[in-house]
C-alpha positions, 0 to 999 in steps of 0.5 A: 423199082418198088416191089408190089404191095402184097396187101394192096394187090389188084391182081393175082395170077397163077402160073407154070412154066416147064423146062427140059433141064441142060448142063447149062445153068438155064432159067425156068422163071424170070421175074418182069418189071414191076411185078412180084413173083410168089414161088409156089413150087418146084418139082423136077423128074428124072426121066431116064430110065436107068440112071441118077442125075443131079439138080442144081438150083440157083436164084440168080440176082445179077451178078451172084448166083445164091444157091438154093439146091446144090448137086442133089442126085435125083434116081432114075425114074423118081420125082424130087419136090425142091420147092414147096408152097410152105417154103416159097419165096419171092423173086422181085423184078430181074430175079431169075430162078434157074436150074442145072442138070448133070446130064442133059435129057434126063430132067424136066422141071415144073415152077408154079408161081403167082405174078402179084401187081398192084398197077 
């Protein structure tokens, strides 16, 4: 597969995807064929009202897992902005980002991206 010009793209559109974060390492975006994802940014809150729990991200490129965050401890009731627009990055087709929680229940993550395509 060849990845979507960036400069000749016929079509730009935004999304989110949400995920209630598990022990298990559980993809929140997944890039499609033939498209280009832009990651805009990742955000996870720790809902728990008493106690930390630790994020782990991973872009996952079958069959390594490269380590974006690593076992980042997020305090109870507070917000952690792991990716923002001025760091972004892109996931190209069968890329999968993914993300692993200490304790389960305690995380949500949000993921906003651009699908790019140029068909």
């Amino acid at each position: 597969m060849v990845a979507p010009n960036v400069y000749n793209t016929l079509s730009i559109f935004g999304k989110t995807d949400v995920l209630a974060v598990t022990t298990t390492a559980t993809a929140i975006t997944t890039c499609a064929a033939n498209k280009l994802y832009r990651i805009n940014s990742l955000i996870v809150a720790n809902i728990d009202g008493a106690a930390a729990a630790d994020i782990t991200v991973d872009l996952f490129r079958s069959p390594t897992a490269y380590r974006i965050a690593s076992t980042i401890a997020i305090p109870a009731e507070s917000t952690l902005v792991v990716i923002s627009k001025d760091m972004g990055f892109y996931l190209e087709e069968g890329d999968v980002l993914r993300v692993t929680a200490s304790a389960a229940g305690d995380l949500q993550a949000f993921c906003s991206y651009e699908i790019i395509d140029d068909a």
